[in-house]
One Martini backbone bead per residue (centre of mass of N, CA, C, O) as a GRO file, in nm:
protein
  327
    1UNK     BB    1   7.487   0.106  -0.779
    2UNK     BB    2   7.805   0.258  -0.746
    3UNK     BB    3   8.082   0.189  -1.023
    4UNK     BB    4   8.237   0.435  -0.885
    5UNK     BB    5   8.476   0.626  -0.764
    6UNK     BB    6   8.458   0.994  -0.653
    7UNK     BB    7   8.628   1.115  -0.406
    8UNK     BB    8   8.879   1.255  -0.530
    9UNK     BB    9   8.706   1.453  -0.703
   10UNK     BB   10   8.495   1.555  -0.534
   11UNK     BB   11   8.712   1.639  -0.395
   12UNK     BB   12   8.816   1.897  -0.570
   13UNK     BB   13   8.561   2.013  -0.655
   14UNK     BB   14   8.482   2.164  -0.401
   15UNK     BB   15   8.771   2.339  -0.402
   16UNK     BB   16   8.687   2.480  -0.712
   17UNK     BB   17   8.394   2.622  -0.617
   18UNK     BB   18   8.559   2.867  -0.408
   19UNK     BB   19   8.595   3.017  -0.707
   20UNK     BB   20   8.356   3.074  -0.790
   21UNK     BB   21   8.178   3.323  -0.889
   22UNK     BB   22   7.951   3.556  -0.726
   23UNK     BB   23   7.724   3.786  -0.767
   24UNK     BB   24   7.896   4.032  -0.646
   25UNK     BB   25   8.129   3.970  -0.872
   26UNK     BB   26   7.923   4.041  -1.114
   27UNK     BB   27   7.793   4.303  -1.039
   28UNK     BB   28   8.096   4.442  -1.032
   29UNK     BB   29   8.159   4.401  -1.350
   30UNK     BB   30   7.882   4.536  -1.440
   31UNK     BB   31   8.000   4.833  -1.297
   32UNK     BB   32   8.217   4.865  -1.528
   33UNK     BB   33   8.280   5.097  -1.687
   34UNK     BB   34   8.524   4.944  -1.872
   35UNK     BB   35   8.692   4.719  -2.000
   36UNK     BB   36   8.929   4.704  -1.837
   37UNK     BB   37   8.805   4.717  -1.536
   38UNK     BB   38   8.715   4.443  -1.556
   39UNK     BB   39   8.996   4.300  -1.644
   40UNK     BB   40   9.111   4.391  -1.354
   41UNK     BB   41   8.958   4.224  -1.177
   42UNK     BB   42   8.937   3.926  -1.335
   43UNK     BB   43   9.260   3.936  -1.309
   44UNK     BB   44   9.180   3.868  -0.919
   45UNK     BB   45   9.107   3.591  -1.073
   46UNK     BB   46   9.128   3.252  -1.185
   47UNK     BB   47   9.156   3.434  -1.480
   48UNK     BB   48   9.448   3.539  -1.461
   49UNK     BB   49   9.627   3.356  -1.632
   50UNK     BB   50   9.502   3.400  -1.888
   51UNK     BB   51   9.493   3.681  -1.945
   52UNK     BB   52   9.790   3.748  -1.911
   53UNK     BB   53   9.809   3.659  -2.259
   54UNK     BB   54   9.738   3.926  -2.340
   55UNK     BB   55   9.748   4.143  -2.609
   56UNK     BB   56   9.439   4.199  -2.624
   57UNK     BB   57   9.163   4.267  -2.480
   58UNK     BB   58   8.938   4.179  -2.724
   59UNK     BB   59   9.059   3.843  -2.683
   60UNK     BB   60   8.884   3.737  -2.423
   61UNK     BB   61   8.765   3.483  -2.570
   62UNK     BB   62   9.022   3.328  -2.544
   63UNK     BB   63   9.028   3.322  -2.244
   64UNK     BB   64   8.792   3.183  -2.206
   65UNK     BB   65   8.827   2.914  -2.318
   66UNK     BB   66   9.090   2.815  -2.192
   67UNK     BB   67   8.937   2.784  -1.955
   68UNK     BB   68   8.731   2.577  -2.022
   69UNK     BB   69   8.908   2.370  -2.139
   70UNK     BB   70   9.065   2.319  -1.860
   71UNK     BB   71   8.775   2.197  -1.726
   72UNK     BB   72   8.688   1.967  -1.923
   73UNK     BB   73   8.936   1.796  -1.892
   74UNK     BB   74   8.942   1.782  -1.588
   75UNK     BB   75   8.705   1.658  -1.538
   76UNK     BB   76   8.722   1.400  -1.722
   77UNK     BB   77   8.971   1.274  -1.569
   78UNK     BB   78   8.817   1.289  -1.294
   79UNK     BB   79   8.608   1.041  -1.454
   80UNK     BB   80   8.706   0.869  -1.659
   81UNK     BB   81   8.523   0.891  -1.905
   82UNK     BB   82   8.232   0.968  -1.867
   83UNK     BB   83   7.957   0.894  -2.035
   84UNK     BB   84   7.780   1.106  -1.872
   85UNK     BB   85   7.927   1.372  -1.972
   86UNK     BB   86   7.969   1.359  -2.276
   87UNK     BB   87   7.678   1.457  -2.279
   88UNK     BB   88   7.758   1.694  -2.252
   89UNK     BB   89   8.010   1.793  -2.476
   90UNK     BB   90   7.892   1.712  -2.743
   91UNK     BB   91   7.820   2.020  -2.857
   92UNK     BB   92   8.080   2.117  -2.970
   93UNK     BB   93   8.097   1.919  -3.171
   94UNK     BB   94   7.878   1.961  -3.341
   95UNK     BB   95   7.916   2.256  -3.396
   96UNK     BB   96   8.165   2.143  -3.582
   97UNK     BB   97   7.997   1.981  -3.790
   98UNK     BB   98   7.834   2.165  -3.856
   99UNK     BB   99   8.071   2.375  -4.015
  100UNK     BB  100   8.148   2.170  -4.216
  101UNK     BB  101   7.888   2.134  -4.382
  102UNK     BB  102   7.836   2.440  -4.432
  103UNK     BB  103   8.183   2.394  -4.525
  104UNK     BB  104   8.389   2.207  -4.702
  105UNK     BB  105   8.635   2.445  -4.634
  106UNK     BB  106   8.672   2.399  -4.388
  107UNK     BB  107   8.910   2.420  -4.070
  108UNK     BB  108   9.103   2.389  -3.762
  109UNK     BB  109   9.102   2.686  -3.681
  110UNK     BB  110   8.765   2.751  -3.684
  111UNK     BB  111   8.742   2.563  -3.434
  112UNK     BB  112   8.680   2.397  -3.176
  113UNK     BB  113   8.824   2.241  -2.876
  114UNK     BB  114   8.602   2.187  -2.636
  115UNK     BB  115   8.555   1.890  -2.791
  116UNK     BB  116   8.649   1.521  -2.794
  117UNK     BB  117   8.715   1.631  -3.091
  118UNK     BB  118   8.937   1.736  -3.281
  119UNK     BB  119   8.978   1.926  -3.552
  120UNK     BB  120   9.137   1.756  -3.730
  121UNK     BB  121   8.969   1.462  -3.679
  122UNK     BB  122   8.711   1.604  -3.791
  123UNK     BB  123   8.811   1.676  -4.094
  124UNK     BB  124   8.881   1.420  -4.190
  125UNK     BB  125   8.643   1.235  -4.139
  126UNK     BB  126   8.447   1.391  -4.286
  127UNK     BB  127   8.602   1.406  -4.588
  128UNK     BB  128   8.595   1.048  -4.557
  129UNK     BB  129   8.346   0.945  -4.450
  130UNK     BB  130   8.362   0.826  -4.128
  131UNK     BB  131   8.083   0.750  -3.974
  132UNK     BB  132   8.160   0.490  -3.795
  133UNK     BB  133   8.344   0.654  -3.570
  134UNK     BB  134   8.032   0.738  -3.478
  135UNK     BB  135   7.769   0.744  -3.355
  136UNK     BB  136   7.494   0.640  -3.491
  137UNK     BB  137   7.301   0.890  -3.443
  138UNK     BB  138   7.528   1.101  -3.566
  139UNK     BB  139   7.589   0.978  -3.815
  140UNK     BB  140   7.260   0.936  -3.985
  141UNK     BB  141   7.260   1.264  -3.934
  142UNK     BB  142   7.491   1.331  -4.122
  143UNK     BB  143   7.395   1.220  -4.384
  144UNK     BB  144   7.117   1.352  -4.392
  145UNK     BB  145   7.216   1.654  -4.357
  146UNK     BB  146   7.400   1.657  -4.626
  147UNK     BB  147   7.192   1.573  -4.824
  148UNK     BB  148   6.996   1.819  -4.748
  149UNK     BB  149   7.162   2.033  -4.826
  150UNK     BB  150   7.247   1.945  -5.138
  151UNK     BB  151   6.915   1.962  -5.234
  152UNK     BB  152   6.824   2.278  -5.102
  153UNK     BB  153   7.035   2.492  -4.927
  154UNK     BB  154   6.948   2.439  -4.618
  155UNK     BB  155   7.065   2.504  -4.298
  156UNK     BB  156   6.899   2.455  -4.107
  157UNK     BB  157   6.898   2.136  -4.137
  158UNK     BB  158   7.078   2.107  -4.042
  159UNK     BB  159   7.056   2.207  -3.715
  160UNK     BB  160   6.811   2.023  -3.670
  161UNK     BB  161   6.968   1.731  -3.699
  162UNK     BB  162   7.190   1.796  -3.460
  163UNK     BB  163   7.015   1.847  -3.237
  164UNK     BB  164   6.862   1.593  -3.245
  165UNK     BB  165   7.103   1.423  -3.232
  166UNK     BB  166   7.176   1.506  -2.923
  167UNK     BB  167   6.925   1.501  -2.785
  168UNK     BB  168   6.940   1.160  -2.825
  169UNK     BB  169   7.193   1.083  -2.713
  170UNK     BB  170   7.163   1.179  -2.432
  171UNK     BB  171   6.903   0.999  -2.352
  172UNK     BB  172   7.063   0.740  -2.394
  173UNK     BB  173   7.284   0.807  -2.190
  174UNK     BB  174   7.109   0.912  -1.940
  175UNK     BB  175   6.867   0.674  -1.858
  176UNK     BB  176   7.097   0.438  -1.776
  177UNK     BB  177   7.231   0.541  -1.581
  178UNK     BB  178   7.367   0.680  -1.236
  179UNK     BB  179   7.171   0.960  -1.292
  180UNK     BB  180   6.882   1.109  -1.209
  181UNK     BB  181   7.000   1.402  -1.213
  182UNK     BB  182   7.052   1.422  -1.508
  183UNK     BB  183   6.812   1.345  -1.647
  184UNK     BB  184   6.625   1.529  -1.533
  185UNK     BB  185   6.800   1.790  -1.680
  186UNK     BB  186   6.762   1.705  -1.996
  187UNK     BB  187   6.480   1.697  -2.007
  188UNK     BB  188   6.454   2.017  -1.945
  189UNK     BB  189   6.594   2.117  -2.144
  190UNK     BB  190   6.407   2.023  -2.394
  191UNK     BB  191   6.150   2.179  -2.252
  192UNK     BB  192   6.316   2.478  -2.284
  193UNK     BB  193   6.382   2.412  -2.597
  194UNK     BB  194   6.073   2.443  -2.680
  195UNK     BB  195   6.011   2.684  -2.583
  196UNK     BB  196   6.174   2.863  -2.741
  197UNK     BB  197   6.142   2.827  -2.969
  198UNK     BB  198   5.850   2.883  -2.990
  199UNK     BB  199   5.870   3.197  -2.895
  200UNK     BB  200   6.013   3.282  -3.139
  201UNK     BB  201   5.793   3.212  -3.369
  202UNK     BB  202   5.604   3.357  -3.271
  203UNK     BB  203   5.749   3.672  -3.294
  204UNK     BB  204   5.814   3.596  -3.641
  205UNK     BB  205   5.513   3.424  -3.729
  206UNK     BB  206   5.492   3.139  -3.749
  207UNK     BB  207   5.389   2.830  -3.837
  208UNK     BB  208   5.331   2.501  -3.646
  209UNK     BB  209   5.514   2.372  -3.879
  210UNK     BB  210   5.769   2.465  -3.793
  211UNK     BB  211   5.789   2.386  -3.544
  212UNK     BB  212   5.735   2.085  -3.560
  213UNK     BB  213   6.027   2.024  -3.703
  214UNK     BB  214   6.195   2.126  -3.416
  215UNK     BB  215   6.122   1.949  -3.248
  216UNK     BB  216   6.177   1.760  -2.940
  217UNK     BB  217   6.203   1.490  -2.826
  218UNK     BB  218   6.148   1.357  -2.452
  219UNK     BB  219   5.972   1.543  -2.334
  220UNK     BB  220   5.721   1.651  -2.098
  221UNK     BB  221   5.648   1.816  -2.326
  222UNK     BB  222   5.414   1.855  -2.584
  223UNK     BB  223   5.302   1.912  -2.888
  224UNK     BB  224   5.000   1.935  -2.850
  225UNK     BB  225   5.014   2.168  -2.629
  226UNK     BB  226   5.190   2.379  -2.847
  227UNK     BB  227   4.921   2.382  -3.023
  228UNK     BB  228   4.730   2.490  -2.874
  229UNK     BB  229   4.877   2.753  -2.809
  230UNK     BB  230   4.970   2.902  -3.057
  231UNK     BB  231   4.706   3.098  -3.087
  232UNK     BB  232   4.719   3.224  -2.801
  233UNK     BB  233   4.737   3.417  -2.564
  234UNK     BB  234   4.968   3.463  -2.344
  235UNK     BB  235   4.813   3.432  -2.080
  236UNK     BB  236   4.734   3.173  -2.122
  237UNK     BB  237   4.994   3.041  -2.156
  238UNK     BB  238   5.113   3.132  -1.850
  239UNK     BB  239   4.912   2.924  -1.727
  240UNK     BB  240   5.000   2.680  -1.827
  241UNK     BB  241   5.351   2.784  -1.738
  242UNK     BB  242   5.225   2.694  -1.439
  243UNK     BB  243   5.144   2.376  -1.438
  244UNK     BB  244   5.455   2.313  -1.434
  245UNK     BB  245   5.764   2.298  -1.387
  246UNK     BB  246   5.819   2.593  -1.517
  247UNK     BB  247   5.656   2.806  -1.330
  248UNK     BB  248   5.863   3.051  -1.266
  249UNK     BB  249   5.875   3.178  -1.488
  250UNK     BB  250   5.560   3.290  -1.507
  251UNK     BB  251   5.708   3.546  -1.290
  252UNK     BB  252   5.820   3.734  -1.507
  253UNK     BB  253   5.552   3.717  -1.713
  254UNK     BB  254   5.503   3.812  -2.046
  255UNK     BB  255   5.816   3.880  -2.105
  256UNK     BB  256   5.890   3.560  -2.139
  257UNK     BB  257   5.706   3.602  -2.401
  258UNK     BB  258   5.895   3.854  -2.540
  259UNK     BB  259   6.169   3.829  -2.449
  260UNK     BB  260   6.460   3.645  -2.515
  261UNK     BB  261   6.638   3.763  -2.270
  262UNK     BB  262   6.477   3.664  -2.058
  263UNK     BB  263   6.441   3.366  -2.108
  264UNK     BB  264   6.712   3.282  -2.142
  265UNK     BB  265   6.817   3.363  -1.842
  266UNK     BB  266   6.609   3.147  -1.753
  267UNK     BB  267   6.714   2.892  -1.872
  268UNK     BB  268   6.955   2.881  -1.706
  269UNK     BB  269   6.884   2.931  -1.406
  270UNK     BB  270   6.717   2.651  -1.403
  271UNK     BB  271   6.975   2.476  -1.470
  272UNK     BB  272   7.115   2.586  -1.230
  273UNK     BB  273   6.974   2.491  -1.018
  274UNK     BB  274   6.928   2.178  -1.101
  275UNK     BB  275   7.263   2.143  -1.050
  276UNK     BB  276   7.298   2.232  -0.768
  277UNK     BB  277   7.240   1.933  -0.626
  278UNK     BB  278   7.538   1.816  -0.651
  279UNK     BB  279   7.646   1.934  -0.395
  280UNK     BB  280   7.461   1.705  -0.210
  281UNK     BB  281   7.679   1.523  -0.381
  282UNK     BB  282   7.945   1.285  -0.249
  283UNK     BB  283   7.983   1.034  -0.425
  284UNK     BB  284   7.981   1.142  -0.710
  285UNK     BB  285   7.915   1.288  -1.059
  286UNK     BB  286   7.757   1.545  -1.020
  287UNK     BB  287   7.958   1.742  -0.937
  288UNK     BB  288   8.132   1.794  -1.216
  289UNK     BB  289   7.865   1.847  -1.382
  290UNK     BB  290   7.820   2.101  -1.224
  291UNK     BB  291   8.067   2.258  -1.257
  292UNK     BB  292   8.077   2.274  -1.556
  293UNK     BB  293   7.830   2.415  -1.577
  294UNK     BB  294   7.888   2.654  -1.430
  295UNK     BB  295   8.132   2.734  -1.594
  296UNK     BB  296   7.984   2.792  -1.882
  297UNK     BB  297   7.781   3.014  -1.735
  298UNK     BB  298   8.008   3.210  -1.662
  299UNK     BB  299   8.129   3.258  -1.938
  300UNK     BB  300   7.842   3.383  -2.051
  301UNK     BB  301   7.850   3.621  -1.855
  302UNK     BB  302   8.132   3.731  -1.931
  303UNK     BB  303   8.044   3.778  -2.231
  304UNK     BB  304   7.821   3.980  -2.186
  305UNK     BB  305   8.013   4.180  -2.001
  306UNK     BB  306   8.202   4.232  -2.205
  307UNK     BB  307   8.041   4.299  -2.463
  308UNK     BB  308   7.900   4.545  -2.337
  309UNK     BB  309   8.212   4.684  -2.311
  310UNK     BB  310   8.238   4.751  -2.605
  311UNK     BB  311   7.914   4.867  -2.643
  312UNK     BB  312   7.805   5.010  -2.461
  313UNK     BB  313   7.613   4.885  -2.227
  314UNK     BB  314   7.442   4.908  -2.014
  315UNK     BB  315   7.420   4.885  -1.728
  316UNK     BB  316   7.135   4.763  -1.668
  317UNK     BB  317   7.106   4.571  -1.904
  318UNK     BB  318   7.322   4.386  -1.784
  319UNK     BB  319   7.164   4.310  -1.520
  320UNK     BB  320   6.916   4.172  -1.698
  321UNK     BB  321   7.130   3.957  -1.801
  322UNK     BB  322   7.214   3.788  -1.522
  323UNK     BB  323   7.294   3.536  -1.406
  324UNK     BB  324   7.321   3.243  -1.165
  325UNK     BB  325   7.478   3.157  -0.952
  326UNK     BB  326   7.645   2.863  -0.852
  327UNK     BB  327   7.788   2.971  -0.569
   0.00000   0.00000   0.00000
């Protein structure tokens, strides 16, 4: 039985999925000749608001920000601070945690806002050592991670034991959650990021002890099944990921087994029909992190579609990346 009422949160999301981009403004945006014209469309959309503060056009990642730290606020207010959410938004918080341990002398201007922790409590409590004030697994993690940094000086080793103490962080808040699709969109998640993984080292070269390190546990594929597959040709592997449950990515072709840009994109649009389900619960948190998740994958988007016209990107290239909207 679900604790919290989440009625007036929900109509409240209801009403701002409406405003939400859909296909074909995403196509029209990719369409535009010049970074100018595309930023005169979505200033006829609800980021006209930051937009219009933009002193510089080519700052535009900055009005992309503040749309997201927008949503992200409101999201938490309207769920009252749902342990269940803080588990999407944790990963700004590594993200800048990760910049602190690689740089002892970031400062708070250097970092994202978009996370739980200011930037500037971030940075005295970690320069304090004061690491019993984050969650234990994050703690433990960061310990560990200072550690092996300070000892071989290699980056990678942050990156990969806060990514996994992220991911181990949400698995343990949202299993005995209030939302089986929460749990089952994260264990997704691992897997789709294990897959990535994968795919990454395999093209370029890599041992499969080096992915071994990478890997995260909790996911409903196995390290076991990745060993196997290591030294196989595409065929296999693309075989193999037909009889999974992300068998759609397989129609790819081998293309998703080739391509970054390819994997990358189903890797979202997976995750973004997967929390599309949330539209059609009523009375739960779940609309509130598909909003979330939606307006995420839309910023991911226009950054692909604006920085494409910075770099003067092919309109074809550029719709060979576009996400599916959540709208």
């Amino acid at each position: 039985m679900r604790e919290r009422n989440y009625t007036y949160a929900v109509a409240r999301i209801r009403s701002l999925e409406t405003k939400l981009l859909d296909n074909a403004q995403m196509e029209r945006l990719a369409n535009a000749t010049t970074l100018s014209e595309a930023l005169a469309y979505l200033g006829e959309t609800e980021y006209g608001a930051v937009l219009a503060n933009l002193k510089n056009p080519h700052q535009f990642e900055d009005a992309l920000n503040q749309e997201l730290n927008r949503v992200i606020r409101l999201v938490m207010s309207l769920s009252e601070d749902a342990p269940e959410l803080r588990a999407f938004i944790y990963r700004y918080d590594i993200e800048n945690i990760k910049k602190i341990l690689k740089s002892e002398s970031s400062t708070a201007d250097r970092l994202s806002n978009l996370g739980q922790w200011s930037p500037s409590w971030l940075v005295e409590t970690m320069a304090a050592e004061r690491y019993a004030e984050f969650p234990s697994e994050l703690a433990e993690a960061i310990i560990v991670a200072r550690r092996l940094y300070k000892e071989n000086g290699d980056v990678q080793e942050i990156d990969r034991i806060l990514d996994q103490a992220y991911f181990e962080i949400g698995y343990h808040l949202l299993k005995n959650g209030i939302s089986e699709l929460f749990f089952k969109w994260w264990i997704a998640m691992i897997d789709l990021t294990n897959l990535r993984t994968f795919v990454r080292m395999r093209l370029i070269g890599l041992a499969f002890a080096e992915y071994q390190r990478f890997f995260i546990n909790y996911g409903k594929l196995t390290l076991d099944q990745f060993q196997e597959l290591w030294d196989q040709p595409d065929e296999k592997v693309l075989s193999w990921l037909g009889t999974t449950p992300y068998d759609n990515l397989a129609s790819n072709g081998a293309e998703v087994l080739s391509s970054l840009t390819v994997l990358e994109r189903e890797y979202d649009n997976y995750l973004t029909r997967m929390i599309a389900d949330a539209k059609y619960i009523s009375l739960g948190v779940e609309p509130l992190a598909g909003y979330l998740i939606a307006k995420e994958i839309e910023c991911k988007t226009l950054r692909i579609i604006l920085v494409g016209k910075v770099n003067n990107v092919s309109i074809i290239k550029l719709k060979e990346r576009l996400r599916r909207a959540y709208a």
